[in-house]
C-alpha positions in Angstrom: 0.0 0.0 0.0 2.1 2.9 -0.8 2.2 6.3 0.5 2.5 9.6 -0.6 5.3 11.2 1.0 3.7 14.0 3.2 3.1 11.4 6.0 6.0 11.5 8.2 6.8 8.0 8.5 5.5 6.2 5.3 7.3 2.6 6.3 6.2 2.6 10.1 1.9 3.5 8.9 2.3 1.1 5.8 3.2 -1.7 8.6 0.7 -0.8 10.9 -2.0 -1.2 8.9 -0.8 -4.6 7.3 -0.5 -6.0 10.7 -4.3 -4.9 11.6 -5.2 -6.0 8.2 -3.8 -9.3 9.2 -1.5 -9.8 6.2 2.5 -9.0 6.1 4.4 -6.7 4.1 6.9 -9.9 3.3 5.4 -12.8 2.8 2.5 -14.4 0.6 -0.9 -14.7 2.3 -3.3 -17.7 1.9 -6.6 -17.2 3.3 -8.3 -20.0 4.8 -6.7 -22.6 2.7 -8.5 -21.1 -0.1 -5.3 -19.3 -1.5 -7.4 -16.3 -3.1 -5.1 -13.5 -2.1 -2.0 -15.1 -2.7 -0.2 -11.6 -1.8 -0.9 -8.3 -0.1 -0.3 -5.4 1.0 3.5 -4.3 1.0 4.4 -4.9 -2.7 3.5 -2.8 -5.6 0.3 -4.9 -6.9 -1.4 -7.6 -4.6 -1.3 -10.9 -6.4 -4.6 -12.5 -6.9 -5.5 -16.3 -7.8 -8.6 -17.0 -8.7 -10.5 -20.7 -8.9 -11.0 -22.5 -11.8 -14.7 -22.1 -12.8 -15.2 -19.1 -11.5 -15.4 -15.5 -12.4 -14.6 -12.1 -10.9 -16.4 -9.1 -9.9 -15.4 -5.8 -8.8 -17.4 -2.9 -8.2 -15.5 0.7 -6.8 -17.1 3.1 -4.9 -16.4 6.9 -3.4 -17.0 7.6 0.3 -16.9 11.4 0.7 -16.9 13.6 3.7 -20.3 16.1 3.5 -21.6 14.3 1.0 -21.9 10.4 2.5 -20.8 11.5 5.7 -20.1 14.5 8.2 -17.5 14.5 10.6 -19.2 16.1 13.7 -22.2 13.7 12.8 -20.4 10.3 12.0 -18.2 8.1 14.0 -15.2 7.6 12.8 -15.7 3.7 13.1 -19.0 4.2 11.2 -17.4 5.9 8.2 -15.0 2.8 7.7 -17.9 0.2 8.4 -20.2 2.3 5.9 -17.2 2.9 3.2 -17.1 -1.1 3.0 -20.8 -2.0 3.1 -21.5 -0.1 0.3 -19.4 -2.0 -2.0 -20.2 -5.3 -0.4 -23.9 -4.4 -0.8 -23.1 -4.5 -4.8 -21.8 -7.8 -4.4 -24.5 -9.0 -2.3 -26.7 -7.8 -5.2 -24.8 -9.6 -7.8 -24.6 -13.5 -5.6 -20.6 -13.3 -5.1 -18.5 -14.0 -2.5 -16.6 -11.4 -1.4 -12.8 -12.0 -1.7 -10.5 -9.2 -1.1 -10.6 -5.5 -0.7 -8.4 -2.1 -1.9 -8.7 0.9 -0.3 -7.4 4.8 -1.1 -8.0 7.2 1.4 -7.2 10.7 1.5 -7.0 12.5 4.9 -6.6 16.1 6.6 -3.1 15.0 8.0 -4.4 16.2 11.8 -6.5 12.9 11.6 -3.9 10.7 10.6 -3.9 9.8 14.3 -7.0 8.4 16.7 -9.4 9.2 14.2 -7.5 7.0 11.3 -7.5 4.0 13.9 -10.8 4.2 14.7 -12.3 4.2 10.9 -9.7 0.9 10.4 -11.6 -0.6 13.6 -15.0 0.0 11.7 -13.6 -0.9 8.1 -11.7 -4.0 9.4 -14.3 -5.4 11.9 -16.6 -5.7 8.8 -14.0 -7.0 6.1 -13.3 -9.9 9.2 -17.0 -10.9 9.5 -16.9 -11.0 5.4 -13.8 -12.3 5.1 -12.9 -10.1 2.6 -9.2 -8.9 3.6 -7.4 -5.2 2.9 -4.9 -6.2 0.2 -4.1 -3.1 -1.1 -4.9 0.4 -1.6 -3.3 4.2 -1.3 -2.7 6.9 1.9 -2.3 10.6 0.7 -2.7 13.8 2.7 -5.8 15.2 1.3 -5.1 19.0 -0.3 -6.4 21.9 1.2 -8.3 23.7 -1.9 -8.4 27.3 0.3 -4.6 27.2 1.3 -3.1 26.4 4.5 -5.6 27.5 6.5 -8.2 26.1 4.3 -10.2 22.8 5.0 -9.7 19.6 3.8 -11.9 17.1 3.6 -11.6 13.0 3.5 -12.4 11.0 0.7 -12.2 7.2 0.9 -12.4 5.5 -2.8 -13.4 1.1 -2.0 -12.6 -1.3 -4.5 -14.1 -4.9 -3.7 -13.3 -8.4 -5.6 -15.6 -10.7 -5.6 -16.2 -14.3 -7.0 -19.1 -16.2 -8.6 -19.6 -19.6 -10.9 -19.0 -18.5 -13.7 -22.2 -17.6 -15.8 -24.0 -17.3 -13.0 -24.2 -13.9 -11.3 -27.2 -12.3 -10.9 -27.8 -9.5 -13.0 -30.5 -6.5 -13.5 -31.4 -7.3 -17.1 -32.8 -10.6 -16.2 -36.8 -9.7 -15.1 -39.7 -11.2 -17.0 -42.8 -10.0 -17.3 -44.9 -11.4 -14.7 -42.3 -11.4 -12.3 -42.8 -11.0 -8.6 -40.7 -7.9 -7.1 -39.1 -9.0 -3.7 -37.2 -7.0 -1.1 -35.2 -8.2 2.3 -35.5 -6.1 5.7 -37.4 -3.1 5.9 -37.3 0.2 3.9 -36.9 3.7 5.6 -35.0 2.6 8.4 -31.5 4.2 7.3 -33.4 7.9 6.5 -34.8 7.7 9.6 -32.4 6.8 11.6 -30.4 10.1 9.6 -33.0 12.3 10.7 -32.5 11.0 14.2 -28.7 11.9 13.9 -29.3 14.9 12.7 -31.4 15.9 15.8 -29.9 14.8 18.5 -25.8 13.1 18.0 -25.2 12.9 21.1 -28.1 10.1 22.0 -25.3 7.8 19.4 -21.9 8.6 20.6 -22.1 5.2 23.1 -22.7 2.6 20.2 -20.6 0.2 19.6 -19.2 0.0 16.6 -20.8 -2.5 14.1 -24.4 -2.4 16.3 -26.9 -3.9 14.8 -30.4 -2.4 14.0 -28.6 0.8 13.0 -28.8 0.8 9.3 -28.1 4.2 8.6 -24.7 4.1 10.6 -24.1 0.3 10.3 -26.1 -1.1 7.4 -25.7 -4.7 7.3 -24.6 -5.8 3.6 -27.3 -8.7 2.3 -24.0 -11.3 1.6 -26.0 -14.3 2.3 -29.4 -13.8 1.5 -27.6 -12.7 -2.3 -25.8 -16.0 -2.1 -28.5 -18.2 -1.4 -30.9 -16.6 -4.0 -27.6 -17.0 -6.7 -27.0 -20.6 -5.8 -30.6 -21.6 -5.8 -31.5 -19.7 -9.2 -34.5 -18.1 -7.5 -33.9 -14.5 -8.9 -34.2 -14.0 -12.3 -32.8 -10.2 -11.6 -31.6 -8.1 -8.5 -30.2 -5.3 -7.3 -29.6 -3.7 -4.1 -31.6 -0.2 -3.1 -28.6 2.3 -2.1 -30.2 5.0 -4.2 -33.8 4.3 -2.8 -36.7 2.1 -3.9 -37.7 4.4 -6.7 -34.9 4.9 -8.0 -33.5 1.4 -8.1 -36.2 -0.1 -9.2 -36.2 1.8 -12.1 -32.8 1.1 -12.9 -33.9 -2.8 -12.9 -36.7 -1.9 -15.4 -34.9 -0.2 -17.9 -32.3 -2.9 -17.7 -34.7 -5.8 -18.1 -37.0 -3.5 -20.7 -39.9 -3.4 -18.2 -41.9 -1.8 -15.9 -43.1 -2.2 -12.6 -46.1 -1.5 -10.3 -45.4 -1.5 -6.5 -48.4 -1.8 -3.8 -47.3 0.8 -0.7 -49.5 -1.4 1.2 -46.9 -4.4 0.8 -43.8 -2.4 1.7 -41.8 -3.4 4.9 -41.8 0.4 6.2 -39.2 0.4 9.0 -40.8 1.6 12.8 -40.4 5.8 12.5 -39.9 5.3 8.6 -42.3 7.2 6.4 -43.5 5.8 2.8 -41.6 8.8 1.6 -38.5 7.5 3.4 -39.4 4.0 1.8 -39.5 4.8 -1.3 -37.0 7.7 -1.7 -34.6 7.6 1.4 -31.4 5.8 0.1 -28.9 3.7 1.6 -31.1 0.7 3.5 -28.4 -1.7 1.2 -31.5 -4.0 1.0 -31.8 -6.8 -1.6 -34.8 -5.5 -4.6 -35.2 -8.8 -6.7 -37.5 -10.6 -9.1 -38.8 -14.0 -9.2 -41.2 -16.2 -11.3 -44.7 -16.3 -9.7 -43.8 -20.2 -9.3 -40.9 -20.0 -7.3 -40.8 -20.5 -3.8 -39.6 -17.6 -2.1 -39.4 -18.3 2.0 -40.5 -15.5 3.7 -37.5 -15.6 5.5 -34.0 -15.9 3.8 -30.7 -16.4 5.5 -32.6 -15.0 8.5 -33.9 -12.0 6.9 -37.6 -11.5 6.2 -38.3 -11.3 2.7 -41.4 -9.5 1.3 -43.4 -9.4 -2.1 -44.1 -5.8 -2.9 -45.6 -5.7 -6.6 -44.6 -7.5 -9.9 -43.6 -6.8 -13.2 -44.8 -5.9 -16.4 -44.3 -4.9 -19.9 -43.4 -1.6 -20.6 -46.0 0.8 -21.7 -45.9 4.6 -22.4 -46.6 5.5 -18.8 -44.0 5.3 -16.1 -41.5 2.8 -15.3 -42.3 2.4 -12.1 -46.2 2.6 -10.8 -47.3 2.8 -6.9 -50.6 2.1 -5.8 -51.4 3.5 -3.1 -53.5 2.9 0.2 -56.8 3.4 -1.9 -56.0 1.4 -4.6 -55.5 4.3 -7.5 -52.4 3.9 -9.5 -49.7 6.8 -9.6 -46.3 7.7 -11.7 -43.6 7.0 -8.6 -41.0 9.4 -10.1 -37.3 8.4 -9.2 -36.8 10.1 -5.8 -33.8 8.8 -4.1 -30.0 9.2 -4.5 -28.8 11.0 -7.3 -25.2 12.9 -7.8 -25.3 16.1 -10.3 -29.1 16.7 -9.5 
């Protein structure tokens, strides 16, 4: 993982973070007898080896500070836990197994300290219960746009590798018409649990880190419930809902050429969530996916509830996505959640 030089010891930080990463800057790393990540952190590239009969995956996403997070609202630990889950949500979505993870973060050099420990307790603690080790990444001091006394903020940029049989990921484009629409947990939850934050911060300074039924500062990534519904060819298409309901689901229709009507009497609203928050709130890194009106979807999968919310249908001139609402009249549901450059 190398360094850029404005952090005063580059060797010394590059080891620390190898030894909490539980890899070595020396020597190849096997993991679990499975061999995966056949070297990490501490040369130039980290040496992958994949299976025979399987493919990869990676997905990348940005984590940046007052846009995905704020400093006097976010734990530290809940930034790295967060930074993670969002790329492991994709896999989730996508039936892989997570395998490795790369990491390039960019931080005011005052919180190279306490603050840098305690988003690797958050990040790691999560890539352990995954088992999706750090093999890689990038440290830089992040620039200060206004000068030396201007602010600088932290961006974190996750890179996740994942694996699957090969031709047999799940995929967006797959819906039929007819298709049920599925979702795990409950919706709202992580909006609400923002506003909550917002009000009052101090009422979540105790948590532990990683504490569940907190989805907007620990959403738990769907891993297993994406697995089981890959390796049981249950879902003909999926996604996860990190933009929002509205807007995800869309993003499955126009992939699979469809559309889609939702009932808002069917929807898993979470306690304090509104239908608004439901539908439009972001970031509950829930499983949306589709099934054949045969299958047999449990209502519970991998111990998480699963619910049917509305089906699919051919696409029409009206809107992608239709909600009918608590007196049965059909409306447009415009895409509401999550979206940068609006």
């Amino acid at each position: 993982m190398p360094v850029q030089r404005e952090f005063a010891s580059e060797l010394e930080l590059i080891s620390s973070i190898a030894r909490r990463a539980g890899g070595s800057t020396r020597k190849p790393q096997k993991r679990g007898g499975r061999g995966f990540l056949a070297l990490g952190i501490g040369d130039d590239c980290a040496v992958l080896r994949p299976r025979p009969g399987r493919e990869l995956l990676i997905t990348t996403d940005l984590c940046l500070e007052n846009v995905h997070f704020r400093r006097d609202l976010h734990p530290a630990e809940s930034v790295g836990h967060r930074c993670l889950a969002r790329g492991l949500s994709d896999l989730a979505a996508m039936g892989a197994v997570p395998e490795a993870s790369f990491l390039s973060l960019a931080l005011p050099s005052e919180l190279r300290g306490r603050w840098m420990e305690r988003f690797f307790d958050g990040f790691l603690a999560l890539a352990d219960r995954f088992r999706s080790p750090l093999a890689g990444g990038d440290l830089a001091a992040a620039p200060r746009p206004g000068g030396v006394g201007g602010p600088a903020l932290i961006a974190a940029d996750i890179v996740l590798v994942g694996s699957a049989p090969a031709h047999r990921s799940l995929l967006r484009s797959g819906a039929l018409a007819g298709d049920t629409v599925y979702v795990t947990g409950w919706l709202g939850g992580a909006a609400a649990e923002l506003r909550s934050l917002e009000r009052s911060p101090r009422r979540f300074r105790r948590l532990v880190p990683g504490a569940a039924g907190h989805p907007h500062l620990y959403p738990e990534p769907r891993i297993a419930q994406g697995l089981k519904l890959a390796s049981a060819g249950l879902a003909t298409a999926a996604i996860d809902l990190s933009d929002g309901l509205s807007s995800d689901l869309a993003h499955l229709c126009q992939a699979s050429g469809l559309a889609a009507e939702i009932d808002a009497r069917s929807l898993p609203i979470a306690p304090g969530a509104t239908l608004e928050d439901a539908v439009s709130g972001g970031e509950d890194y829930e499983l949306l996916f589709t099934a054949r009106p045969s299958a047999a979807i449990p209502a519970r999968l991998a111990g998480a509830p699963v619910r049917p919310i509305g089906r699919m249908k051919k696409a029409g001139r009206s809107s992608r996505v239709l909600l009918i609402g608590a007196d049965g009249r059909r409306a447009a549901l415009p895409a509401g959640g999550w979206e940068h450059f609006r």
